[in-house]
C-alpha positions in Angstrom: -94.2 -69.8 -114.4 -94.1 -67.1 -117.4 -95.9 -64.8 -115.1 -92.9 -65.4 -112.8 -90.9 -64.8 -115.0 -91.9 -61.6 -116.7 -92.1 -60.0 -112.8 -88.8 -61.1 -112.1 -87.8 -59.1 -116.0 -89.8 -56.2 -114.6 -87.7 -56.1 -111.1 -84.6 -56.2 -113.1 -85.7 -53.8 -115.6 -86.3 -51.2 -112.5 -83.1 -52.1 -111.0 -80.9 -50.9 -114.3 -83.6 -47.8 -114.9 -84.1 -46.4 -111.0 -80.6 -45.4 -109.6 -80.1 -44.3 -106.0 -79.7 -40.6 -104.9 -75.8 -42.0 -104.3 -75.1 -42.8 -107.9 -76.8 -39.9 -109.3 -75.1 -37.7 -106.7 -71.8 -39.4 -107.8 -72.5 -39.3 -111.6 -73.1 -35.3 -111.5 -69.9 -35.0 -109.4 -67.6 -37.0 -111.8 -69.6 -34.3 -114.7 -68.8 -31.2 -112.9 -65.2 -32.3 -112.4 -65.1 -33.5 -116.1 -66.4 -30.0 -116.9 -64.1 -28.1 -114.5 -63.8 -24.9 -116.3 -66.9 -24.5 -117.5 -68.7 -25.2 -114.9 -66.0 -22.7 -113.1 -67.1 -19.6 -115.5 -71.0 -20.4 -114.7 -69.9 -20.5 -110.9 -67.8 -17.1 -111.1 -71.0 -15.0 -112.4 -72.9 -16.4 -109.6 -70.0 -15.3 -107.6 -70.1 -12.0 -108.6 -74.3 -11.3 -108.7 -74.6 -12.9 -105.2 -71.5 -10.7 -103.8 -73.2 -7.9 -105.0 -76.3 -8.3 -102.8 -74.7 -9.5 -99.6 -72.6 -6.1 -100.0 -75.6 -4.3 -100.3 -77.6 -6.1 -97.8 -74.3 -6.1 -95.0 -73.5 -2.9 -96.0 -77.1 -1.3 -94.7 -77.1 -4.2 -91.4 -73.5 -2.0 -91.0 -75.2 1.4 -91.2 -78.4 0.6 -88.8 -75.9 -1.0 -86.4 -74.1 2.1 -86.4 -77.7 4.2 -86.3 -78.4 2.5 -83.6 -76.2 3.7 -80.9 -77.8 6.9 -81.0 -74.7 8.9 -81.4 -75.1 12.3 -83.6 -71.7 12.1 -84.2 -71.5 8.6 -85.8 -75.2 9.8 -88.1 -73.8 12.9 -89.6 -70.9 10.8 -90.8 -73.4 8.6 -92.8 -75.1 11.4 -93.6 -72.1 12.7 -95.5 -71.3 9.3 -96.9 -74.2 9.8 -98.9 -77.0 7.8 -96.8 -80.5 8.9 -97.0 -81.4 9.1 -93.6 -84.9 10.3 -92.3 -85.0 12.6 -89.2 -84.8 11.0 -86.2 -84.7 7.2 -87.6 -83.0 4.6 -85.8 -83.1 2.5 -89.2 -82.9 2.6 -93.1 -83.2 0.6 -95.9 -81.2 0.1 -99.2 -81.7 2.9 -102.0 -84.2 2.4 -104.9 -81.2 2.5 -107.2 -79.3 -0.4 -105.4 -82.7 -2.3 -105.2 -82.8 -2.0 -109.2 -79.1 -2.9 -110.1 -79.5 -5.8 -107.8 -82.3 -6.9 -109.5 -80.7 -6.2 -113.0 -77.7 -8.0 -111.9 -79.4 -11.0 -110.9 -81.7 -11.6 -114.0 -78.1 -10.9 -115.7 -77.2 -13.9 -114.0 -79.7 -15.7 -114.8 -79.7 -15.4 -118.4 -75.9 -16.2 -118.3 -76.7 -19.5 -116.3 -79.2 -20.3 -119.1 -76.9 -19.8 -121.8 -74.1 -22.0 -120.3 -77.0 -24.9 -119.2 -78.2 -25.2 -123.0 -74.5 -25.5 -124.1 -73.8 -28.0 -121.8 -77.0 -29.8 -122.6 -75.5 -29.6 -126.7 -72.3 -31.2 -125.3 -74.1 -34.0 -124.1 -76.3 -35.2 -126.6 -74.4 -38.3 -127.2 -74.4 -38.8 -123.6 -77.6 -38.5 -122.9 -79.1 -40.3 -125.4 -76.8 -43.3 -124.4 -78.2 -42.9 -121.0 -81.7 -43.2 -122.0 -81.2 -46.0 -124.5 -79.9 -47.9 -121.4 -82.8 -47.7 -120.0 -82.6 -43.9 -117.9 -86.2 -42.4 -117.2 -87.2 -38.8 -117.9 -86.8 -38.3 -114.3 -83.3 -39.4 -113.5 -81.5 -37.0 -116.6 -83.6 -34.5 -115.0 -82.1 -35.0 -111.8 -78.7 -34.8 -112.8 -79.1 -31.6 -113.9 -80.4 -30.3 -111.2 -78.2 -32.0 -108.7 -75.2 -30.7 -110.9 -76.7 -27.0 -111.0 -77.6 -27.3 -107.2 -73.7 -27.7 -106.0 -72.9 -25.2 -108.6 -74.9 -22.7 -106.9 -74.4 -23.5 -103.1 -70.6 -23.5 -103.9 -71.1 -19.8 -106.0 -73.4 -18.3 -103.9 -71.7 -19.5 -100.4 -68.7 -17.8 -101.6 -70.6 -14.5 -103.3 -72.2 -14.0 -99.6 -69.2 -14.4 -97.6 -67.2 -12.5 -100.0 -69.7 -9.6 -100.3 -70.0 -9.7 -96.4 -66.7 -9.4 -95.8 -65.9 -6.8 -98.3 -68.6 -4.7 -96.9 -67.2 -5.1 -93.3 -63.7 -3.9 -94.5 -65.8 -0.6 -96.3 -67.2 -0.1 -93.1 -64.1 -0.6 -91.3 -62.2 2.1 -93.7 -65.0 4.6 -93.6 -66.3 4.8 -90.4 -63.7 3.1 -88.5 -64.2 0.3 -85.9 -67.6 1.6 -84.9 -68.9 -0.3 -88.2 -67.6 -3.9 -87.4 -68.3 -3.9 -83.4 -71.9 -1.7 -83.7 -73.2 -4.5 -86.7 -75.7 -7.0 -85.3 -74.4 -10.5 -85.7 -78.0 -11.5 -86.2 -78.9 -9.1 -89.3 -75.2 -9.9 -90.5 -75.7 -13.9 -90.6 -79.8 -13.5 -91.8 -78.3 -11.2 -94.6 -75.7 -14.1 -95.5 -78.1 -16.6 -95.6 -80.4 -14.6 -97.5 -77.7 -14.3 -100.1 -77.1 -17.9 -100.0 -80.9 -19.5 -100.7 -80.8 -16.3 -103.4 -77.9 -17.5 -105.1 -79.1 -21.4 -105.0 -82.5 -20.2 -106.3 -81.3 -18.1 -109.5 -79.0 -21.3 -110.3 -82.3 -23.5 -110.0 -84.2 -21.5 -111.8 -81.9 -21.1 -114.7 -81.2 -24.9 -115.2 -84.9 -26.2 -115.0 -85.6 -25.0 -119.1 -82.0 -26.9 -119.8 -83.0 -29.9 -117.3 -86.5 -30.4 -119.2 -85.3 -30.1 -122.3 -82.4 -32.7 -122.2 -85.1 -35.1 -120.1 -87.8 -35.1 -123.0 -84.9 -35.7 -125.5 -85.7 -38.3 -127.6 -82.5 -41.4 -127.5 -82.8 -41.4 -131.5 -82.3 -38.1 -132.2 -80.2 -37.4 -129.4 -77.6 -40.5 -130.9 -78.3 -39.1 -134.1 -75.9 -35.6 -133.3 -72.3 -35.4 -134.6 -70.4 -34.6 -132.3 
């Protein structure tokens, strides 16, 4: 009977402790919208690093479409735009100077998505430590974060690519005229979208997981122990 008991403790115990992927999901969406305008300026340099390397990546899918058709006419225009084009290529890649302010532009990000995570982790000290003192694992605050940090950066980095593509369809369109848009291969266009799009939700991964960890190992005392 005390056996009984103590299992039928231990089933209710896991009940309060293990949520579903529905509440958790619901939880971090009632946070973001609780933290609208933080979470906004975290989104907005995701925005702006992701843009950057979908204009970079559609603007050279814009130039090897236009390469492609073979016409002198159309390559000695991007050859006094400024592209480096090797004799006779039907293709090109991005400069070694966009590669490098790409890269510094993301780690930018990064950084900045850091910063914001550890401040939002502060915030919620009281919060988290209540959490846990209810009974929340390691694993479930650790969730959160990364559930709240995952829509951040599908939402950013969906509207970086797009943005980004689009912008460098309407350089195109300006410089070169319509060959640009009709020339571009929908293909390379939609693969250098996407790319743009696991990039951005990668960088906002990566720059919660330190935040995420930290706030899981957090101990309910000390966390309950914080003025606010």
């Amino acid at each position: 009977m005390a056996q009984n008991r103590a299992e039928d403790r231990s089933k209710q115990v896991d009940r309060l402790v293990v949520l579903p992927f529905k509440k958790s999901l619901e939880i971090s969406l009632k946070s973001l919208r609780a933290r609208f305008y933080r979470s906004l300026i975290t989104t907005l340099s995701l925005v702006l690093a992701v843009s950057f390397l979908s204009f970079v990546r559609v603007e050279t899918d814009v130039a090897n479409g236009m390469l492609s058709t073979g016409d002198p006419v159309i390559r000695q225009k991007l050859v006094r735009a400024g592209y480096d084009i090797p004799p006779e290529a039907r293709s090109m890649g991005s400069s070694p100077k966009q590669r490098w302010i790409v890269i510094l532009s993301l780690l930018v990000c990064v950084v900045g998505i850091v910063n914001a995570q550890l401040m939002a982790v502060t915030e919620r000290f009281r919060e988290i430590g209540t959490m846990k003192c209810l009974g929340a694992l390691d694993r479930f605050i650790l969730r959160l974060f990364l559930l709240e940090s995952g829509m951040q950066g599908l939402a950013g980095a969906t509207a970086g690519a797009l943005a980004g593509a689009v912008f460098a369809l309407l350089n195109g369109l300006l410089r070169f005229g319509a060959t640009a848009v009709t020339s571009v291969s929908l293909a390379d266009l939609l693969t250098s979208v996407g790319f743009a799009i696991a990039v951005g939700c990668l960088l906002s991964l990566i720059g919660v997981l330190y935040p995420a960890i930290l706030a899981a190992r957090m101990q309910p005392v000390e966390a309950m122990r914080v003025e606010q």
